[in-house]
N, C-alpha and C positions, 0 to 999 in steps of 0.2 A: 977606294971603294966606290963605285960606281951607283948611282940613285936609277933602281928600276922598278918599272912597277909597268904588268898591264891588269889590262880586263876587256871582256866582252860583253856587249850590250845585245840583249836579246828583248824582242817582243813581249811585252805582259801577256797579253791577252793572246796567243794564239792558235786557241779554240776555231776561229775562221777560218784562218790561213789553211790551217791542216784539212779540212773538211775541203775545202776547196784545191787544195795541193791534190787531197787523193779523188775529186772528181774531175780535175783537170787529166790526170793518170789514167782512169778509166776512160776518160774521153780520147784520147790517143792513142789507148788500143783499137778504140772501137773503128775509129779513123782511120789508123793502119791496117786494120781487119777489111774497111772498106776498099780498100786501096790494093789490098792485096786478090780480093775478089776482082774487081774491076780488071786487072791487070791479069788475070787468067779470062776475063769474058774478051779481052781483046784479041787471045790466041783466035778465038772463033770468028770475030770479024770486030771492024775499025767504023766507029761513027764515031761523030763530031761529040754531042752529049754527053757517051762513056767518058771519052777523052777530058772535056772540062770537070767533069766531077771528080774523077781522077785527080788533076790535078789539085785541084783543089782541096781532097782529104787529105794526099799526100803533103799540100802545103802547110793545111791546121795541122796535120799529127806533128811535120817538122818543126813548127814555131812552137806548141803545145811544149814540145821537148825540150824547146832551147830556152824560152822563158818560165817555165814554174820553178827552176828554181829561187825566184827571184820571188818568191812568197815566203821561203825559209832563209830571210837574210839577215845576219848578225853584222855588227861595227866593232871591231878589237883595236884598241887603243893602247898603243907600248911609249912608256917614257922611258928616256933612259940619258940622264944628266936634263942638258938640254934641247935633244932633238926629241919631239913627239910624231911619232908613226900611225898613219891611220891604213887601215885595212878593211876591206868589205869583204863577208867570208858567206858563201851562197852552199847553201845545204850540206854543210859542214863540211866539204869538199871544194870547192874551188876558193881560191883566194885571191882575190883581186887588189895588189898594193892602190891607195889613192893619193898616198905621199905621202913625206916626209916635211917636218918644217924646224927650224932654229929658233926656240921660245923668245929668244933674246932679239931676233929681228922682229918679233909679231907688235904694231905700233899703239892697241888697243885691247883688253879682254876684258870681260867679266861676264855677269849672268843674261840672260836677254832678260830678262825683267827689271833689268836695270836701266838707269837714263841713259846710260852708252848707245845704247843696242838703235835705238831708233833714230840716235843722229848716224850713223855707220850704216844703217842697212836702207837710205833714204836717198844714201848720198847717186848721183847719177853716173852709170857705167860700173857700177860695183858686181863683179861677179859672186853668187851665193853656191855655198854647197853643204846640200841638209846631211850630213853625215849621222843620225840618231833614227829611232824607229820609233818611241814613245810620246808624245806630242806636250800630255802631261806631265811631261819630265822634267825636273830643273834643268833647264837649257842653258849650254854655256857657247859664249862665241868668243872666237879670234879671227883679228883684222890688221890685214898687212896687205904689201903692196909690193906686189914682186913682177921683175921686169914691163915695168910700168902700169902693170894694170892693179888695180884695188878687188880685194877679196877679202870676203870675209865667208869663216867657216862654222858652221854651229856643228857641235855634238852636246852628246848625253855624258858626262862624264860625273863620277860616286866624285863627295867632299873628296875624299882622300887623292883621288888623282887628280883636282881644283889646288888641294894643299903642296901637292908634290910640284906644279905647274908654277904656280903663284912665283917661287924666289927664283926662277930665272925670268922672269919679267924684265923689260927694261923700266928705270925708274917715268912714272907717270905713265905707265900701260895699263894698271889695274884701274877700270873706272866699276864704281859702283853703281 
């Protein structure tokens, strides 16, 4: 019988985001409205001015597009025995894996409010990656060293996926 468990970490507060999500949206039509006008004044004739503004709306609307979803981003966390899978999930539609790791290789864990955390995250050339949305969150990290380079990773993760983590540890990983 195989030990699984995920979960998804979403934003507490995201009152903001959305307000800003849907005037970013508005903003990009309006962008593309200008864009799209401009691009019929050019049938009439070609000046330098049209042409920069142009591009230019055409450029905000295109980024507008490709980054807000990055205002509605969840972190989904799957265990299963002892490989833990992290995934970044952008407007409940695109899913970007971050990776995979072997609990039993990870050289260090526990809370960042612990005395681990800040010998490990101090240490020099240590790559970091915030995988959490909540700040106020109990914060958990893992630290390991793979093809040479030192990483450590923090997410948000509930007790229960701490409890499910915890017994594949290698002995002397859990610091408090």
């Amino acid at each position: 019988m195989d030990n699984f468990h995920e979960e998804i970490v979403v934003q507490k507060n995201r009152a903001l985001n959305d307000i800003l999500y849907g005037f970013l949206t508005v903003m990009m039509f309006l962008f593309l409205l200008i864009t799209a006008f401009l691009i019929s004044t050019i049938m009439t004739g070609i000046s330098v001015p049209i042409i920069i503004i142009l591009v230019v709306s055409a450029g905000l609307a295109a980024l507008i597009w490709w980054k807000r979803d990055l205002l509605k981003t969840e972190y989904e966390y799957t265990i299963t025995n002892s490989e833990l899978e992290f995934a970044r999930v952008m407007n409940n539609s695109k899913r970007k894996n971050l990776g995979a790791m072997n609990l039993r290789k990870v050289d260090a864990m526990g809370y960042v409010t612990g005395k681990g955390f800040q010998r490990y995250i101090s240490m020099p050339g240590i790559k970091k990656s915030n995988w959490f949305l909540n700040s106020g969150a109990n914060l958990f990290y893992l630290y390991f060293v793979k093809d040479g380079v030192k990483k450590i990773i923090v997410i948000e993760p509930s007790e229960e996926l701490v409890s499910m983590i915890r017994p594949w540890a290698q002995q002397g990983a859990w610091i408090d």
